[in-house]
C-alpha positions in Angstrom: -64.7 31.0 -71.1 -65.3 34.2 -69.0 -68.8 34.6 -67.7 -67.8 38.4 -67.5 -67.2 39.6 -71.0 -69.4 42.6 -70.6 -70.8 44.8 -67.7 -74.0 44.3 -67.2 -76.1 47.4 -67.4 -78.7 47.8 -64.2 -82.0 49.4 -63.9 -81.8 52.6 -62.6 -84.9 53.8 -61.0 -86.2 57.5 -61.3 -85.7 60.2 -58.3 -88.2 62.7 -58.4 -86.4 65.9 -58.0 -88.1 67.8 -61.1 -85.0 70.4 -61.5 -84.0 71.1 -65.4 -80.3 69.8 -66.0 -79.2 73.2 -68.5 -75.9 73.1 -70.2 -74.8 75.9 -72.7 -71.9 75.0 -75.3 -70.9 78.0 -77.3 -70.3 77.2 -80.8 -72.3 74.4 -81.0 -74.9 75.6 -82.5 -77.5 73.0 -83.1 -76.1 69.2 -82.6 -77.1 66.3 -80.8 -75.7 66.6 -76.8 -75.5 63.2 -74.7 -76.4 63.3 -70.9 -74.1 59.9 -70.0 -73.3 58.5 -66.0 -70.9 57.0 -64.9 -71.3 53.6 -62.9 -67.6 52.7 -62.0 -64.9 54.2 -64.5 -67.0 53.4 -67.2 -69.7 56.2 -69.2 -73.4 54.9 -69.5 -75.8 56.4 -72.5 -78.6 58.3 -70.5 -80.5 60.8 -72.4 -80.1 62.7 -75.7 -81.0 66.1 -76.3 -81.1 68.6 -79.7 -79.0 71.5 -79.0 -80.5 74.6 -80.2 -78.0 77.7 -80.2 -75.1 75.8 -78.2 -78.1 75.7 -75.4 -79.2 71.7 -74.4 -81.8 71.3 -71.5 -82.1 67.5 -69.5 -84.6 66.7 -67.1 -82.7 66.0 -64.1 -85.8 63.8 -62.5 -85.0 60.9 -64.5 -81.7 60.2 -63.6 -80.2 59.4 -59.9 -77.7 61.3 -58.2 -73.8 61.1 -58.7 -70.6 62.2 -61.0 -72.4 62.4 -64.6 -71.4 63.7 -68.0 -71.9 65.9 -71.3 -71.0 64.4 -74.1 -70.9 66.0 -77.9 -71.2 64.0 -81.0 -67.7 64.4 -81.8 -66.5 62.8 -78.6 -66.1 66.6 -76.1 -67.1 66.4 -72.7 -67.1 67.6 -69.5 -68.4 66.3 -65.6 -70.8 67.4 -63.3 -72.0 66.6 -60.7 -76.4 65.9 -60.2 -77.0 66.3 -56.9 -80.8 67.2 -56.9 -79.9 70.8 -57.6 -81.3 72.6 -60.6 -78.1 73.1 -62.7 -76.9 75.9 -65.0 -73.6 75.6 -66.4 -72.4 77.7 -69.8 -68.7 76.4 -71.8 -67.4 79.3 -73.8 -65.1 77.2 -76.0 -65.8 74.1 -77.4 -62.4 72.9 -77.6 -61.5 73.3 -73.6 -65.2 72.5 -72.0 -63.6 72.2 -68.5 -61.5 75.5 -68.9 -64.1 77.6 -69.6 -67.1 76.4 -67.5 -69.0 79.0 -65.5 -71.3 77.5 -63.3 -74.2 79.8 -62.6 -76.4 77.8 -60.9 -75.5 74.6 -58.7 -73.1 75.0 -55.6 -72.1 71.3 -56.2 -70.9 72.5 -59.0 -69.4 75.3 -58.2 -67.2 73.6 -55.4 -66.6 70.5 -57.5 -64.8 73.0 -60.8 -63.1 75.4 -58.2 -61.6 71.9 -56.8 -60.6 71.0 -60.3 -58.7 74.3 -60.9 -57.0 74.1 -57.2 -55.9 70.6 -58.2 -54.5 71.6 -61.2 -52.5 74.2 -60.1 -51.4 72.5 -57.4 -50.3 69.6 -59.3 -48.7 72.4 -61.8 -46.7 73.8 -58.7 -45.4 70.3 -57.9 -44.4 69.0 -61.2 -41.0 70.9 -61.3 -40.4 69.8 -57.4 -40.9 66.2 -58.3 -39.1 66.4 -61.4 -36.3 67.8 -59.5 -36.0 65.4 -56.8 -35.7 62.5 -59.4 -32.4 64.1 -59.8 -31.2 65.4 -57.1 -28.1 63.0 -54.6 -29.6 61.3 -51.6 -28.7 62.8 -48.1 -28.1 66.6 -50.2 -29.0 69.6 -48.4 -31.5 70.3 -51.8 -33.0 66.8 -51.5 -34.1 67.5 -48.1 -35.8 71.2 -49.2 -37.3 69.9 -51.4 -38.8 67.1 -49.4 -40.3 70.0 -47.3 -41.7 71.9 -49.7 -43.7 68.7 -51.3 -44.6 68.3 -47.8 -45.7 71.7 -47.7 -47.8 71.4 -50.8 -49.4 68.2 -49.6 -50.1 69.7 -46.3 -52.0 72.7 -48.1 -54.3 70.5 -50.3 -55.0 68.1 -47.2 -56.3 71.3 -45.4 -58.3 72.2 -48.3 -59.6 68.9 -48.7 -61.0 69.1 -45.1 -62.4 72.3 -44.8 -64.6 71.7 -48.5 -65.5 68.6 -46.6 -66.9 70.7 -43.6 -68.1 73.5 -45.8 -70.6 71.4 -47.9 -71.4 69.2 -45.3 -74.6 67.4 -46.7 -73.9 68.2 -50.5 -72.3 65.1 -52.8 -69.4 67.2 -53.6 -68.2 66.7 -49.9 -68.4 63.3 -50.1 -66.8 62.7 -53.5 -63.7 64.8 -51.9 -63.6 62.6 -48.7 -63.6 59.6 -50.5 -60.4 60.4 -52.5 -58.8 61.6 -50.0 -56.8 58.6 -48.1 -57.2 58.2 -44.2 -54.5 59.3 -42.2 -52.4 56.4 -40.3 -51.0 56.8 -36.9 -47.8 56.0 -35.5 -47.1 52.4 -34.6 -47.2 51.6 -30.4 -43.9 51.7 -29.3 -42.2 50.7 -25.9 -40.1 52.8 -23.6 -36.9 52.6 -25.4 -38.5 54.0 -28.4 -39.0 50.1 -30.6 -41.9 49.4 -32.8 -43.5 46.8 -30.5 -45.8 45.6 -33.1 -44.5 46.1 -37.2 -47.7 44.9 -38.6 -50.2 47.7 -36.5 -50.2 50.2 -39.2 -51.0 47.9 -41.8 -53.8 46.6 -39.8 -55.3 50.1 -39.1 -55.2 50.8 -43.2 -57.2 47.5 -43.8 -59.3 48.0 -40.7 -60.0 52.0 -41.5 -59.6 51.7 -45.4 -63.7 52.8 -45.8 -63.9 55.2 -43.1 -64.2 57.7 -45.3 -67.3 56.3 -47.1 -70.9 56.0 -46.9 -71.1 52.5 -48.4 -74.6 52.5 -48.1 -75.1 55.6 -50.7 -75.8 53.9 -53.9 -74.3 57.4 -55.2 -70.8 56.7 -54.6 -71.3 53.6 -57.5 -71.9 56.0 -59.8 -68.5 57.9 -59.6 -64.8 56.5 -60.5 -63.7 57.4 -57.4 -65.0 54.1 -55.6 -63.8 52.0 -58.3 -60.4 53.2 -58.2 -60.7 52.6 -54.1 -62.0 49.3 -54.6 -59.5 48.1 -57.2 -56.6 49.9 -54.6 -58.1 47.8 -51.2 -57.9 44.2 -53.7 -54.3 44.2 -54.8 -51.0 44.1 -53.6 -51.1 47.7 -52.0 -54.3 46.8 -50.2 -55.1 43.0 -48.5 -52.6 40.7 -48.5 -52.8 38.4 -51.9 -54.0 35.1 -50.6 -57.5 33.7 -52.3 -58.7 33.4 -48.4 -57.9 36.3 -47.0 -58.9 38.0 -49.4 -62.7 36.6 -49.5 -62.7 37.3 -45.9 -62.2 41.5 -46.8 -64.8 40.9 -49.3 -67.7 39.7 -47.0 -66.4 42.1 -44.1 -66.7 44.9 -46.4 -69.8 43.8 -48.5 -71.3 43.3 -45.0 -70.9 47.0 -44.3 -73.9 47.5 -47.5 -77.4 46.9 -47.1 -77.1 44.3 -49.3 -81.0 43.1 -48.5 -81.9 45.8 -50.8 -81.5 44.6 -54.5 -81.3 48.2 -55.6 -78.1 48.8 -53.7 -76.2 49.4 -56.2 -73.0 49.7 -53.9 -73.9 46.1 -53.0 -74.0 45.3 -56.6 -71.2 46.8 -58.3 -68.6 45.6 -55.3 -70.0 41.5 -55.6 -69.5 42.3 -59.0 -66.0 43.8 -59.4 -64.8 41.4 -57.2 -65.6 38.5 -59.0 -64.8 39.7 -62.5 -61.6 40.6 -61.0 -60.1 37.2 -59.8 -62.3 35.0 -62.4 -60.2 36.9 -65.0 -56.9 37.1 -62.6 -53.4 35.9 -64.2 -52.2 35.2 -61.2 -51.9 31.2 -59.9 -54.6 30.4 -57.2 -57.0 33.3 -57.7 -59.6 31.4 -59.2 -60.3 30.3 -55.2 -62.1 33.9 -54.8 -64.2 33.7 -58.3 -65.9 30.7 -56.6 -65.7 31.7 -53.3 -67.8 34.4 -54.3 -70.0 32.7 -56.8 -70.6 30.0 -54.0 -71.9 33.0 -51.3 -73.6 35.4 -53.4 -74.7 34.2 -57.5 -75.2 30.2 -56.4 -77.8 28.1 -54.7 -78.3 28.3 -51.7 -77.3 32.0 -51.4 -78.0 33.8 -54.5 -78.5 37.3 -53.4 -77.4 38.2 -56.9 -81.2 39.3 -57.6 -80.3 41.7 -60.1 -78.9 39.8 -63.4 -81.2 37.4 -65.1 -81.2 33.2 -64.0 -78.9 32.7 -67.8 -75.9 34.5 -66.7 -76.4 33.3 -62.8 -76.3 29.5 -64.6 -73.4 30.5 -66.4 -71.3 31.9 -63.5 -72.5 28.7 -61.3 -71.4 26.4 -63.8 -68.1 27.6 -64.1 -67.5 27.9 -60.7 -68.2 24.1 -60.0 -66.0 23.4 -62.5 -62.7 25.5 -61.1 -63.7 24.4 -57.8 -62.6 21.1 -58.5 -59.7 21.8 -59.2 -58.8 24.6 -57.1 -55.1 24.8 -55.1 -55.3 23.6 -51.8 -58.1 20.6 -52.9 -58.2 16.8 -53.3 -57.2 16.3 -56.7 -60.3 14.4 -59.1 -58.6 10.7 -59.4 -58.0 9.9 -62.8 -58.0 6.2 -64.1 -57.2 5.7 -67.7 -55.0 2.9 -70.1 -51.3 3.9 -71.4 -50.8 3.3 -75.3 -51.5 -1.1 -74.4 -55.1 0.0 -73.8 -54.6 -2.7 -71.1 -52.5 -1.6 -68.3 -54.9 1.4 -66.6 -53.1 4.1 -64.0 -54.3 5.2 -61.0 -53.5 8.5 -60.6 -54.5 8.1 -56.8 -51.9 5.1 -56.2 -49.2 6.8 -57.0 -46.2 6.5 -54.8 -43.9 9.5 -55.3 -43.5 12.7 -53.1 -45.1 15.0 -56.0 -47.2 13.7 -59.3 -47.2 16.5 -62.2 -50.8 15.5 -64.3 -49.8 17.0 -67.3 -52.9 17.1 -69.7 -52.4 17.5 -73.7 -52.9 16.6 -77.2 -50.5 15.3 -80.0 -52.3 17.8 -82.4 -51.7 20.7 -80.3 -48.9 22.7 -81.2 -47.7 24.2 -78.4 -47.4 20.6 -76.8 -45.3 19.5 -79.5 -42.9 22.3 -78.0 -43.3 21.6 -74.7 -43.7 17.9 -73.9 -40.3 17.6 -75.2 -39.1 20.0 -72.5 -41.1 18.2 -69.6 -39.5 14.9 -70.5 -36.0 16.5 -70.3 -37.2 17.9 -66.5 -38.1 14.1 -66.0 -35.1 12.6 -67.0 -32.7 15.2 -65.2 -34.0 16.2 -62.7 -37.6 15.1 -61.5 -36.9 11.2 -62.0 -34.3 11.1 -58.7 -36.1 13.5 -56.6 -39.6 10.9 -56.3 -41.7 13.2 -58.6 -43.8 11.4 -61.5 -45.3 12.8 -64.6 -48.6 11.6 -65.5 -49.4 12.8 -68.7 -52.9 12.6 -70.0 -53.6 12.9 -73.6 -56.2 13.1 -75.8 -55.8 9.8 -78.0 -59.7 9.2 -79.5 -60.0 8.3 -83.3 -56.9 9.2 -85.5 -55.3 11.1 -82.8 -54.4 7.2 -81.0 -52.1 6.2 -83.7 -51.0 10.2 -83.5 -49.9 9.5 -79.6 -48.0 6.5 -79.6 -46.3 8.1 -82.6 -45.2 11.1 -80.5 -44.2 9.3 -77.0 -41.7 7.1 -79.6 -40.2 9.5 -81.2 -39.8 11.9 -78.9 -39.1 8.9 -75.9 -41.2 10.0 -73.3 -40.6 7.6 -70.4 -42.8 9.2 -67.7 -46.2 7.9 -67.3 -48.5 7.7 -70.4 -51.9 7.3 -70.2 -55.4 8.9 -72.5 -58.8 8.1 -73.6 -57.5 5.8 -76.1 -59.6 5.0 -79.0 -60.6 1.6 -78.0 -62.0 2.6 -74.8 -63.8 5.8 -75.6 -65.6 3.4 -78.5 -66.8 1.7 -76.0 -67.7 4.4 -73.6 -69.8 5.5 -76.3 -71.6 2.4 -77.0 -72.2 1.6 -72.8 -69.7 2.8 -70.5 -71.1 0.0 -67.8 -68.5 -2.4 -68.1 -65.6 0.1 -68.0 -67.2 1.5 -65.1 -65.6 -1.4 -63.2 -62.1 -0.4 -63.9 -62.6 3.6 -64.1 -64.7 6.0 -63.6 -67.2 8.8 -65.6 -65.0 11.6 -64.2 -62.0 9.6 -65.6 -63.6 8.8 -69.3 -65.0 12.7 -69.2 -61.5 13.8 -67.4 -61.4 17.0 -70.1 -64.8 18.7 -68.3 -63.6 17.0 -65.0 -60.6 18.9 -64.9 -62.0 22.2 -67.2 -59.6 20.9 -69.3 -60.3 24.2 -72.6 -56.7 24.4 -73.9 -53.8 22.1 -73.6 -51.4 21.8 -72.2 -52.4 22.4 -68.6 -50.1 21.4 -65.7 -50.9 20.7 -61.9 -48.8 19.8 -59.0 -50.0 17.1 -56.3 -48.4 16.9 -53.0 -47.7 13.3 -51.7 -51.4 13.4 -50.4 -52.9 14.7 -54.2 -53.8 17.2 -53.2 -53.5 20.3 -55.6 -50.7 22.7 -54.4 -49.5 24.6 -58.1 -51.6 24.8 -61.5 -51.4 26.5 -64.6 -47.3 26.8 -65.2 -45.1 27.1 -68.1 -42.0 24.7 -68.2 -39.7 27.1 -66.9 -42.1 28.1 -63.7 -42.6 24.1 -62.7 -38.7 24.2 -63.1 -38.2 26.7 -61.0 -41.4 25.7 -58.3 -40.1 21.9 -58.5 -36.5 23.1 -57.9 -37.6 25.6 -54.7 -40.0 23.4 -53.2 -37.4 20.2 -52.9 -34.5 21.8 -51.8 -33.0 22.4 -55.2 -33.4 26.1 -55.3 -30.3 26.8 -56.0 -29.7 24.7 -59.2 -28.6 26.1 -62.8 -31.7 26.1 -64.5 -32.4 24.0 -67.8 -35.1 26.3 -69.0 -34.3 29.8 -67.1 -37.4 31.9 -66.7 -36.0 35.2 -68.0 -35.5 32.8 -71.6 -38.7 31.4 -72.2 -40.4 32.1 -75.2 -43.6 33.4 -74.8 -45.5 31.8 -76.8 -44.7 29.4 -74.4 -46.2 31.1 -71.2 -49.2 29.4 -69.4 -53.2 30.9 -70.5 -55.1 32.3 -67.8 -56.9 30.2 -65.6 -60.4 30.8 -67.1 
């Protein structure tokens, strides 16, 4: 179901800069060369061009400015950097492109290849140290030498770092450099016996000061891996704290750093986004918040800013975010009002009296079900039963599939709540729902698009109130959650995490 199965390539519009683009690759002879740009971590087609004696000539006019590539047929390449400069770059082997470049023309890239070879040695020089200290015993006179001379080594590239960034002041190779580079933190306030007066200041300042260090309104900075890697770092666990809310909150402060007016910012466009690919396609429990969070303020009526994809895939993304919002942690759960295997006898999910209600939604054709409903019932009987939590569980039980139900709850003597679509009733939904409509509702008889229901089985937690607090769990995790969450932490497991087959671990919500 991901609206974000592939990137979706953007217009790039033309800066006139007229300045040839030449590249000479000894020993290739004559061959097709590819110019290619990056826009994130990923390589984008832009030109083609018949080498003739290893020599392979790009007009640099058509393509904007940034990190960009050279790319043989058989997969060599090499980066440079197109910063409105005429460029003259020669490889001498084929085989080690980066090794051998000579740049004779292009201080960009000039500065950007003597970086690469300073890097590498450095990183050369430190490989040895590091290996080294993995070894060496804590508290040791060596462990502390060695500490300094990292330190050392660091120190040294730092100062390089800074005077490049002075040095080519103006040129994209400067700012490249300063945005890898991460900002420097100060020492937390302390009082006048020495003690930390606030612990979370320094985390703060890195949240606060994470972009210093970049002109977010340069739509060349897209167009490099650096950002990308920044703006993956700043949206996980080393970065913002992982909670759906806060998290949207650094989204808009930082998107509102862009001048996101202008549908060509491509800064703008890549960071809306990254961002929502990211959580739409997260494993993790509740991060489906920020996917509609973010489809609700920038793709969807009334604030789709999201100019630059077509109205199809806006649709698409609106459409599924109405549908995980409904069902989204922290929200009023949809009520649902269906018959148990009587077809008489219909549940109210919303008059339930117990402290939590697990809906458990499944199918008696599903295999995985077959595995785990048996499990659920156990967690019923054991343990959920005395503790004031129900199980309501919701299957489907249209056509052959009734008879398939009632089978299953039987033989495998489900006692918790039982209730579906039953065959009877969905009949008659089909023929005119009306009648039924004083008993249940649509959202009830269409429960599977109500609750996105794609794949069974699908579990959610509701709070005495119904409202959604857990989603999306395997057997062992509700175990686990249930256990924690009514003072029960503490209790031998039935179905221990660290033994659960995997075949038997949740889907992603989306």
């Amino acid at each position: 179901m991901r609206v974000f199965k592939l990137f979706l390539l953007l217009v790039i519009p033309a800066l006139s800069n007229g300045q040839p683009l030449k590249f000479t690759l000894n020993g290739l002879g004559t061959d097709t060369v590819y110019l290619a740009y990056y826009f994130g971590p990923k390589l984008y087609y832009g030109d083609t061009c018949i080498a003739k004696a290893g020599v392979c000539l790009f007009d640099g006019s058509k393509h904007q400015g940034g990190l960009m590539a050279v790319v043989t047929k058989k997969g060599q390449w090499f980066d440079f950097v197109h910063d409105g400069e005429e460029i003259d770059m020669k490889a001498d082997s084929l085989n080690n492109l980066t090794a051998t470049m000579q740049v004779r023309k292009s201080i960009n890239n000039q500065v950007f290849y003597d970086y690469i070879r300073y890097m590498k040695k450095h990183r050369d020089l430190m490989a040895p140290l590091n290996k080294e200290m993995e070894t060496v015993r804590d508290g040791s006179k060596r462990q502390e030498e060695l500490r300094s001379l990292l330190k050392s080594h660091d120190d040294s590239v730092v100062a390089y770092q800074k005077r490049l960034i002075v040095q080519n002041e103006g040129r994209f190779i400067s700012q490249m450099v300063k945005m890898s580079m991460d900002i420097e933190l100060p020492d937390p306030p302390k009082d006048a016996n020495g003690v930390i007066t606030d612990s979370n200041f320094v985390f703060q300042y890195y949240q606060n000061h994470y972009w210093d260090n970049f002109n977010l309104k340069d739509a060349r900075i897209s167009r490099t891996p650096i950002y990308h890697q920044k703006l993956d770092k700043y949206f996980s666990t080393k970065g913002v704290m992982q909670v759906p809310d806060t998290i949207f909150k650094y989204a808009q402060i930082l998107l509102s750093k862009m001048d996101w007016v202008d549908k060509n910012n491509k800064v703008f466009q890549y960071t809306v986004h990254h961002i929502t690919n990211k959580y739409e396609s997260s494993n993790i429990m509740g991060m489906d918040r920020v996917f509609v969070l973010m489809a609700w303020n920038y793709y969807c009526e009334p604030n789709a800013h999201a100019n630059w994809i077509s109205k199809e895939i806006k649709d698409k993304i609106c459409e599924r975010a109405e549908k995980l919002g409904r069902t989204m942690i922290g929200e009023y759960a949809p009520v649902v009002i269906l018959t148990d295997t009587t077809q008489k006898k219909w549940i109210n999910t919303a008059n339930i009296d117990a402290e939590y209600t697990i809906l458990y939604f499944w199918d008696p054709n599903c295999g995985h079900c077959k595995k785990v409903t048996p499990k659920l019932q156990t967690l019923y009987e054991r343990k959920f039963k005395e503790r004031n939590i129900e199980v309501v569980a919701v299957a489907k039980a249209t056509g052959d599939d009734f008879e398939k139900w009632k089978k299953f709850i039987v033989e495998n003597n489900l006692t918790f709540m039982n209730i579906g679509l039953t065959r009877d009733i969905y009949d008659q939904a089909m023929e005119d729902p009306r009648p039924l409509l004083e008993k249940t509702t649509l959202q009830s008889l269409n429960y599977s698009d109500t609750w996105d229901i794609f794949s069974t089985p699908r579990v959610f937690v509701l709070d005495k109130n119904k409202i959604i607090r857990f989603k999306q769990l395997s057997m062992s995790q509700l175990e686990d959650i249930m256990d924690k969450i009514t003072g029960h932490g503490e209790d031998p497991k039935i179905f221990p995490i660290e033994d659960e087959p995997e075949d038997e671990k949740p889907e992603p919500d989306h």
